[in-house]
Backbone as numpy.savetxt, mean C-alpha at the origin, in Angstrom:
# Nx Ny Nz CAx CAy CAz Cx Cy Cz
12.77 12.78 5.39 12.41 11.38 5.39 11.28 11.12 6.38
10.49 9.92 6.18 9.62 9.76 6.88 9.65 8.08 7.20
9.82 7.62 8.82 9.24 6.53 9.32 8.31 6.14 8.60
8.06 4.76 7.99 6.34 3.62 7.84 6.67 2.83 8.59
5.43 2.24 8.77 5.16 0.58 9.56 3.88 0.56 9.03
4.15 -1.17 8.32 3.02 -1.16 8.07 2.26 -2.54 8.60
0.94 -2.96 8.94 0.46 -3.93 9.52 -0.91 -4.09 8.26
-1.23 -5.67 8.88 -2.62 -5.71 8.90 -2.36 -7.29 7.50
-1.04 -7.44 7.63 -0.98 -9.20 6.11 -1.36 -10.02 6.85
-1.59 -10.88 6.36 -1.73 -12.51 6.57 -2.29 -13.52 5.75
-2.74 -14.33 5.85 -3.12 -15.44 5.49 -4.82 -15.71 4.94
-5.12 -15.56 4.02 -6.78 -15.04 3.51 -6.95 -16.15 2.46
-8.03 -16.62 2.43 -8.57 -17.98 1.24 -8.84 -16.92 -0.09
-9.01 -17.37 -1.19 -9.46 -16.95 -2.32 -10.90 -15.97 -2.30
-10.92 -15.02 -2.95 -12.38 -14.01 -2.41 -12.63 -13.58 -1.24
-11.52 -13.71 -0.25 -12.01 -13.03 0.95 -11.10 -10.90 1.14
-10.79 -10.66 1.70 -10.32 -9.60 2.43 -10.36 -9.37 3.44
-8.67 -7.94 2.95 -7.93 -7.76 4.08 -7.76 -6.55 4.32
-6.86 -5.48 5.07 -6.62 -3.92 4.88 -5.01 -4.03 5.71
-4.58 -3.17 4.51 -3.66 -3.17 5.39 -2.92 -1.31 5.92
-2.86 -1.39 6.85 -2.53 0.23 7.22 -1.03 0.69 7.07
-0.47 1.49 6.98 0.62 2.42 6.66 1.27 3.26 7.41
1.39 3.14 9.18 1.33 4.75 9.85 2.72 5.30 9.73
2.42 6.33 9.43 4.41 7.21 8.92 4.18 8.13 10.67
5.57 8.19 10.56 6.21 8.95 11.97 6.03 10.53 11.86
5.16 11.13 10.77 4.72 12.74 11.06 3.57 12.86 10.16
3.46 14.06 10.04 2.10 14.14 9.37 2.50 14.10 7.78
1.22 13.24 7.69 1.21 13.02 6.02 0.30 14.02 4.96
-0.34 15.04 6.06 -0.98 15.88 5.17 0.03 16.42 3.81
0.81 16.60 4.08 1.30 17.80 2.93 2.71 16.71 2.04
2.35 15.39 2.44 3.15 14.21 1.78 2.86 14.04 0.32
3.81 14.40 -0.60 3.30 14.57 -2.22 2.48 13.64 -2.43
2.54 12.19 -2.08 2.52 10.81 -2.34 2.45 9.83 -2.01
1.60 8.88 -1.54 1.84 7.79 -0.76 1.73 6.84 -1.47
1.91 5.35 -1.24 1.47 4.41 -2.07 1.62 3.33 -1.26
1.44 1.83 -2.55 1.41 0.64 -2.11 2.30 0.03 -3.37
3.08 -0.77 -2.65 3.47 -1.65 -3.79 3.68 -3.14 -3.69
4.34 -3.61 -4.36 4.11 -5.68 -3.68 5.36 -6.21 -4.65
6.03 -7.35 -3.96 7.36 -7.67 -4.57 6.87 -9.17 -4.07
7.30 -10.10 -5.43 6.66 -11.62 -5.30 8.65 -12.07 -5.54
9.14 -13.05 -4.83 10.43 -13.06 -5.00 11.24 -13.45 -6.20
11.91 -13.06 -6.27 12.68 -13.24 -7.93 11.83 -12.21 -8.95
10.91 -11.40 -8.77 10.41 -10.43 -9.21 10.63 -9.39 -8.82
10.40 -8.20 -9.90 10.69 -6.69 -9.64 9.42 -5.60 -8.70
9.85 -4.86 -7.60 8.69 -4.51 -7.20 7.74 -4.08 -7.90
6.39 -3.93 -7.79 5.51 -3.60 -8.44 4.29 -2.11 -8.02
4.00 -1.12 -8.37 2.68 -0.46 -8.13 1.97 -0.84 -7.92
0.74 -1.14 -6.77 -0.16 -1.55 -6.71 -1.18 -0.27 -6.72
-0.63 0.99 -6.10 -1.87 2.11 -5.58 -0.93 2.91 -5.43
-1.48 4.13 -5.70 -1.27 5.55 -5.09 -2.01 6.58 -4.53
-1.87 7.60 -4.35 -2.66 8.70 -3.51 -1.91 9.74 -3.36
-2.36 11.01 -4.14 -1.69 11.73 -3.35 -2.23 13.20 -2.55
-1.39 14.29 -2.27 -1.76 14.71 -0.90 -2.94 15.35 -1.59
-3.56 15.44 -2.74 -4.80 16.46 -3.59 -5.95 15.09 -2.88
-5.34 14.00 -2.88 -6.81 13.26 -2.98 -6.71 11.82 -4.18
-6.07 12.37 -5.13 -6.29 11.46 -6.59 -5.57 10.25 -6.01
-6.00 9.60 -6.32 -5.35 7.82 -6.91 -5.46 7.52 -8.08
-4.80 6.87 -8.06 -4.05 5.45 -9.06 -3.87 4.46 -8.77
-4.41 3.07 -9.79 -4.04 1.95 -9.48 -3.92 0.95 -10.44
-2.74 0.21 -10.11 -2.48 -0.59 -11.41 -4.08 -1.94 -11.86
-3.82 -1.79 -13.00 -4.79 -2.41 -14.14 -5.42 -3.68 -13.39
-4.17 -4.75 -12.79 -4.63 -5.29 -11.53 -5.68 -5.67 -10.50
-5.94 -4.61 -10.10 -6.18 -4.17 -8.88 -7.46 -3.91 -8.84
-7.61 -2.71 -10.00 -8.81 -1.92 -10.54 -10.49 -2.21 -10.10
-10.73 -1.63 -9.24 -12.05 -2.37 -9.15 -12.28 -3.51 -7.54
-10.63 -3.87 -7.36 -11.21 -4.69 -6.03 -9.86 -3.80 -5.02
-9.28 -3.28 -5.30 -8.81 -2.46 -4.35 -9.02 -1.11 -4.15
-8.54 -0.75 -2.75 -9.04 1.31 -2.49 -8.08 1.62 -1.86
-6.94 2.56 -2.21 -6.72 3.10 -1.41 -6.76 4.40 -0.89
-7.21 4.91 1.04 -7.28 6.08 1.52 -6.32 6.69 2.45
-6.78 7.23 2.66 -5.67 8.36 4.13 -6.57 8.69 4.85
-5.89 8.80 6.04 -6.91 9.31 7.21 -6.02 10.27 7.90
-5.56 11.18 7.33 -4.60 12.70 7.80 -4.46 12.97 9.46
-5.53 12.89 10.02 -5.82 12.78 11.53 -4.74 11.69 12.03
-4.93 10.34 11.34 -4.34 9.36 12.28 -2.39 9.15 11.35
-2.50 10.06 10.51 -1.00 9.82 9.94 -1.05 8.61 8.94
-2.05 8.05 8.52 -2.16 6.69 8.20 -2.70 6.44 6.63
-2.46 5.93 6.12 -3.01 5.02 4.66 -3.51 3.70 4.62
-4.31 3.89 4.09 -5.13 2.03 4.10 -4.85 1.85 2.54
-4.76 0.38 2.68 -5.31 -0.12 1.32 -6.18 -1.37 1.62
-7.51 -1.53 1.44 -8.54 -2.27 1.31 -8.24 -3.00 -0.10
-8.11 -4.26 0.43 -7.85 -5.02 -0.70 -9.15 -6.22 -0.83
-10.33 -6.01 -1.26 -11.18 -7.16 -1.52 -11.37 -8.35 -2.79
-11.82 -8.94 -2.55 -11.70 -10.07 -4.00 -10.38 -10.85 -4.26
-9.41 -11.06 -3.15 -8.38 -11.24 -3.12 -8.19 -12.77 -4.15
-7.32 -12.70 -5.11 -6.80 -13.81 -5.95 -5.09 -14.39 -5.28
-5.31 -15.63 -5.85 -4.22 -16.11 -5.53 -2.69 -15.11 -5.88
-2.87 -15.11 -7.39 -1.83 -14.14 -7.94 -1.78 -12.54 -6.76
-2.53 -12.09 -5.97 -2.04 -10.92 -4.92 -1.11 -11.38 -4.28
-0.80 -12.88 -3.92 0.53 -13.01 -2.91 1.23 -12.77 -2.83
2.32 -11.54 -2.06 3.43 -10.93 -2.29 3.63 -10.17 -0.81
5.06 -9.56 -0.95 5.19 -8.97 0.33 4.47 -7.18 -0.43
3.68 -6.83 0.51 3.49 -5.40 0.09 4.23 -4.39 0.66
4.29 -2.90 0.34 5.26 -2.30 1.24 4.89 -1.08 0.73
4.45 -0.08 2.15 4.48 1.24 1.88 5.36 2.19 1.43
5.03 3.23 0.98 5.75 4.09 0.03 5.25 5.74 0.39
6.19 6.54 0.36 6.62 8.00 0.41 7.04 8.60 -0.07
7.01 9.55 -0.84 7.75 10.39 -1.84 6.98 11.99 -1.06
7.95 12.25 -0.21 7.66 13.97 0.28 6.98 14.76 -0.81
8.18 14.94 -1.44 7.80 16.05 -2.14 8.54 15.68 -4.06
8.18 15.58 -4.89 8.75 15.52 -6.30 9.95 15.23 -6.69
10.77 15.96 -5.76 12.29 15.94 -5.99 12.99 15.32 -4.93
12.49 14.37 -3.85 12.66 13.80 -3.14 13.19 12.34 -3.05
13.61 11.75 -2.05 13.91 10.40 -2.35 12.68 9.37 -2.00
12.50 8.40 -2.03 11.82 7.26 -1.50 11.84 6.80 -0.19
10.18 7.05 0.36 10.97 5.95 2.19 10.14 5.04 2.10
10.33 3.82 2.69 10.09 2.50 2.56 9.64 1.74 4.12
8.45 1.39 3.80 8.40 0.31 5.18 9.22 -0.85 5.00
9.25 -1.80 6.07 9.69 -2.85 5.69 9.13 -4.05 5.38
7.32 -3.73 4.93 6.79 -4.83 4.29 5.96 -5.83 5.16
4.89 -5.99 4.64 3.85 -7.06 5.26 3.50 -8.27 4.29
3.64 -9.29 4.76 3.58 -10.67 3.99 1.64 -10.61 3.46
1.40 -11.07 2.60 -0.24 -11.31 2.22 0.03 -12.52 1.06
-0.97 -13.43 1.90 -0.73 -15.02 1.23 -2.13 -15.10 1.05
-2.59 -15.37 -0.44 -3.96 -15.56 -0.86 -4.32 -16.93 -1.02
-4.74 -18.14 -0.85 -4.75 -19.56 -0.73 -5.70 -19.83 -1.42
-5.77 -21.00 -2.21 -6.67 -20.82 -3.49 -7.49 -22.07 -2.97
């Protein structure tokens, strides 16, 4: 298992941006998987991004185009650069871990991001 914390939500007008970081409690080099996801309440969590330890991403249909997400292996850490921010992004987001394939899920406990139209 692996510690997240993640920082960097808040409060952003329509078209602006934010980033938010990911740092896990060991090294994430050889981490199958990282991600991002976002849960709006009375809704099911959602994919926003992935990455994994090759390099590749994924990102939902969404997103495509105004979000990035990277790793910075040195600092243990994942960004997701979220620009062009729409109202509909408002949700709690929350980092994601999957070691290795056959592994379980570790979970931050989520950063609020309120897009204001």
């Amino acid at each position: 298992q692996v510690q997240l914390v993640e920082s960097g939500g808040g409060l952003v007008q329509a078209g602006g941006s934010l980033r938010l970081s990911c740092a896990a409690s060991r090294s994430i080099r050889s981490i199958n998987r990282m991600g991002w996801y976002r849960q709006v309440e009375g809704k099911e969590r959602e994919l926003v991004a992935t990455i994994t330890s090759g390099g590749s991403t994924n990102y939902a249909d969404s997103v495509k185009g105004r979000f990035t997400i990277s790793r910075d292996t040195a600092r243990n850490t994942v960004y997701l650069q979220m620009n062009s921010l729409k109202p509909e992004d408002t949700a709690v987001y929350y980092c994601n871990a999957r070691i290795s394939p056959w592994s379980g899920d570790s979970w931050g406990q989520g950063t609020q991001v309120t897009v204001s139209s």
